[in-house]
Each structure stands twice: as C-alpha cells, then as structure tokens.
C-alpha positions in Angstrom: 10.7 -5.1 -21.6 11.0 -1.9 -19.9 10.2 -2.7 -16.2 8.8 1.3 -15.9 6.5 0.8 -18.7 5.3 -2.7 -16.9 1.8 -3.7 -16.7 2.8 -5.4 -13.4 5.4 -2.8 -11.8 3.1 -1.4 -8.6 4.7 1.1 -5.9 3.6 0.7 -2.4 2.6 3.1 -0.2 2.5 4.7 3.4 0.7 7.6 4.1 -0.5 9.2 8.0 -2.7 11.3 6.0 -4.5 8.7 4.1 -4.3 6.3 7.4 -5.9 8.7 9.1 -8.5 9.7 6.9 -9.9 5.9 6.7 -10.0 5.6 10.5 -11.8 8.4 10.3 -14.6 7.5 8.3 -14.6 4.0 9.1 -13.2 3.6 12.8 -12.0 0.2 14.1 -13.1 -1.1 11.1 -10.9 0.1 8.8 -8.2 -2.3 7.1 -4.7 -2.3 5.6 -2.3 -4.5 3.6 0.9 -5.8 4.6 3.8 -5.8 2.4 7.5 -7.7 3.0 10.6 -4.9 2.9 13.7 -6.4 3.6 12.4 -8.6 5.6 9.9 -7.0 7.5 6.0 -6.9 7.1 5.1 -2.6 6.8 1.7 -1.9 6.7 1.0 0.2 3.8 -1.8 2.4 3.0 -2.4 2.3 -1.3 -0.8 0.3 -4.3 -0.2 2.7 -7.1 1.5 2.1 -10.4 3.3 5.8 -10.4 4.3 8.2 -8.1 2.2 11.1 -9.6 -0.7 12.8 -7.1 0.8 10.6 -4.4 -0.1 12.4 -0.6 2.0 15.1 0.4 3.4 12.7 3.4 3.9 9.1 1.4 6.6 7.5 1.8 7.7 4.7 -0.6 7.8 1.0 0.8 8.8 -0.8 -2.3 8.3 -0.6 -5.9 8.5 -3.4 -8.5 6.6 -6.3 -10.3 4.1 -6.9 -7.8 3.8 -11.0 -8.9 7.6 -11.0 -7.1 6.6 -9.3 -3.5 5.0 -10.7 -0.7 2.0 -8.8 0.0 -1.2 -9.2 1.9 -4.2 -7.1 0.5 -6.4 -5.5 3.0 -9.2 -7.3 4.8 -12.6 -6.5 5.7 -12.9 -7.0 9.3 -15.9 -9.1 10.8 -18.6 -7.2 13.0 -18.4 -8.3 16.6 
C-alpha cells in the first residue's frame, strides 16, 4: 500500500499563527497535543493528513501512520 495514499498517514503540525489565534479566543484555557520527534515531546498545534492550505508559518513535526507515533491529543483544561 502506498503510505501517501494511507488512510492512517497524518502530518503534524506547529504553527505561532494558529497558537496564537486559540490563546486569543480562548486564553489560559486553551490546549495542545504533544507529539514524540526523535525523542523529544513538541507541542504541536493541528494533525492534517496533507500539507495543502497549511498556515503560512507551519512547520512540520513529523508525518507518517499515526497508529506508530506517540502522541497526546489536546486536553480540555478544568475551570479553577
């Protein structure tokens, strides 16, 4: 199977812009995922499954079938 034409192949994200924007609107509040590159946890900002109308800023974290990488999803964060 072609791994670009994968159901599971996702592309991870970083974006100021888009980091930015949801601290904007939602302030302390707002959450991100986690992803493992090389070793390290990077926080990332969207999952995507292509690289089209990606933010002019994104960077890419890591791309491939997401059941193989270590990721944690976003998480609402309790009200104090």
């Amino acid at each position: 199977m072609n791994d670009a034409k994968s159901m599971y192949n996702r592309i991870f994200i970083y974006s100021a812009e888009e980091e930015q924007r949801r601290m904007k609107v939602h302030g302390p509040k707002a959450s991100f995922g986690t992803v493992i590159c090389k070793g390290v946890p990077k926080r990332y900002t969207s999952i995507a499954t292509s690289t089209d109308n990606m933010p002019s800023d994104a960077l890419v974290l890591i791309k491939g079938d997401i059941r193989k990488i270590k990721y944690t999803a976003p998480s609402k964060k309790e009200e104090e």
